[in-house]
N, C-alpha and C positions, 0 to 999 in steps of 0.2 A: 824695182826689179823683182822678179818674182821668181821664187825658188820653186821647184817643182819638189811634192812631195818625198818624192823616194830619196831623195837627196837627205832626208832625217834617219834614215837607215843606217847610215853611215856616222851617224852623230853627230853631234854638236860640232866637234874640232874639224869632221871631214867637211861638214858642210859652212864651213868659215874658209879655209881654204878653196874650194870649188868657187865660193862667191868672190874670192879675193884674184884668184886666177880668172875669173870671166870680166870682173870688173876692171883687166888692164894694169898697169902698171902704176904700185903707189911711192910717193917720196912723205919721207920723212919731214916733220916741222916739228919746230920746239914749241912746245906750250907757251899759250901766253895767258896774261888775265883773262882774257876774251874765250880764250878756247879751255872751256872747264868742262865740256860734256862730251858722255861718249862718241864715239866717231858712229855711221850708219850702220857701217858695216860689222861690230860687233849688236847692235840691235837687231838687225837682221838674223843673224845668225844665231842669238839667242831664240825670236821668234820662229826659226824653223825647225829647232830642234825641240819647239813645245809640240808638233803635230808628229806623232808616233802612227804604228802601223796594226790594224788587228783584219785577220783572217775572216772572210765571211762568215766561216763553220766555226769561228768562235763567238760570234754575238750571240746574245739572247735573244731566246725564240722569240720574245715580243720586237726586236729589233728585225727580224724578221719579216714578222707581220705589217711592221711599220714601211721599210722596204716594199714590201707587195704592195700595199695602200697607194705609194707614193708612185707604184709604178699605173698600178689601176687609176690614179685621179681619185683618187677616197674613194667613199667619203671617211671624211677622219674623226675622232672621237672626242676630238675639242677645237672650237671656233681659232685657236690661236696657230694652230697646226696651217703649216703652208705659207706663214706670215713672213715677210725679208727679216734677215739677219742682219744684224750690224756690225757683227765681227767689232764690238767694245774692245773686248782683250785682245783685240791683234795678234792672236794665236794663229788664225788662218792666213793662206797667202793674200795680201791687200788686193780687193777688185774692188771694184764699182757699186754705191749701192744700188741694192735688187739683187746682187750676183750670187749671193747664196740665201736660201728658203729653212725657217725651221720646222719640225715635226717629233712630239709625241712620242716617246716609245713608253709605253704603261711601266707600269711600276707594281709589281704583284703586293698585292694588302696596303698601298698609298692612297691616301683619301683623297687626294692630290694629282697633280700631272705627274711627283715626284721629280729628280732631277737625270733624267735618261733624255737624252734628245739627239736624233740623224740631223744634222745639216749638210742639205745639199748644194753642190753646186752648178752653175751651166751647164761645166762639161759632160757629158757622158759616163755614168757611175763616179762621177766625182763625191761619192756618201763619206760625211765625217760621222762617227759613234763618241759621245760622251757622256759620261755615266757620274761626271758629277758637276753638271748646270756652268757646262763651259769654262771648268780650272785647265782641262787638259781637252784635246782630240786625237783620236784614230783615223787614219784615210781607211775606209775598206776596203780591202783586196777581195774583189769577185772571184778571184780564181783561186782562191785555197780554202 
């Protein structure tokens, strides 16, 4: 099931309830040997409360840049820029792979890519910002 971003707004507890209300009706079991791990629905709900929110007029102007790039087709400033994402940390909502792209945002005085990168997704301004090599993400909000 997949949590739509804005639902991390609300935080962690609102959006463990939200998931537990759409997910229907649950019954209680007692533990057994067998059952030692957590249930889905509290991984879920930690996972969506790792994707937080940042304002477009807040990123860095190279996030920016990188933005327009991505909207122009490049071309971009390292071969790796554009390449599928794999969502490892399971921080973003689970799709398909292919379903999100990464990209570059420079890193002022890094000799390096640095660790700034937009990953995007399918949909339409679906841009995540992470500023430190995917511990955390922001959805960007185009319209602030």
């Amino acid at each position: 099931m997949r949590i739509p971003p804005r639902i991390t707004r609300l935080g962690g507890s609102a959006a463990l309830l939200s998931l537990l209300l759409a997910s229907g009706p649950v019954t209680a079991q007692a533990a057994t040997p067998a059952t030692t791990s957590t249930t889905a629905y509290s991984a879920t709900a930690f996972r969506a409360a790792a994707v937080g929110s940042i304002c477009y007029s807040a990123l860095p102007s190279q996030a920016h840049d990188t933005l327009d790039l991505i909207d122009q087709g490049g071309p971009f400033p390292y071969e790796q820029d554009g390449t599928v994402f794999q969502n490892r940390e399971g921080l973003l909502p689970d799709q398909s792979t292919g379903y999100y792209h990464e990209y570059t945002v420079i890193t002022p005085g890094s000799d390096n890519r640095g660790a700034r990168r937009i990953v995007t997704g399918e949909q339409n301004e679906e841009d995540y910002y992470t500023a430190d090599h995917y511990a955390s993400f922001d959805l960007v909000d185009h319209d602030c």
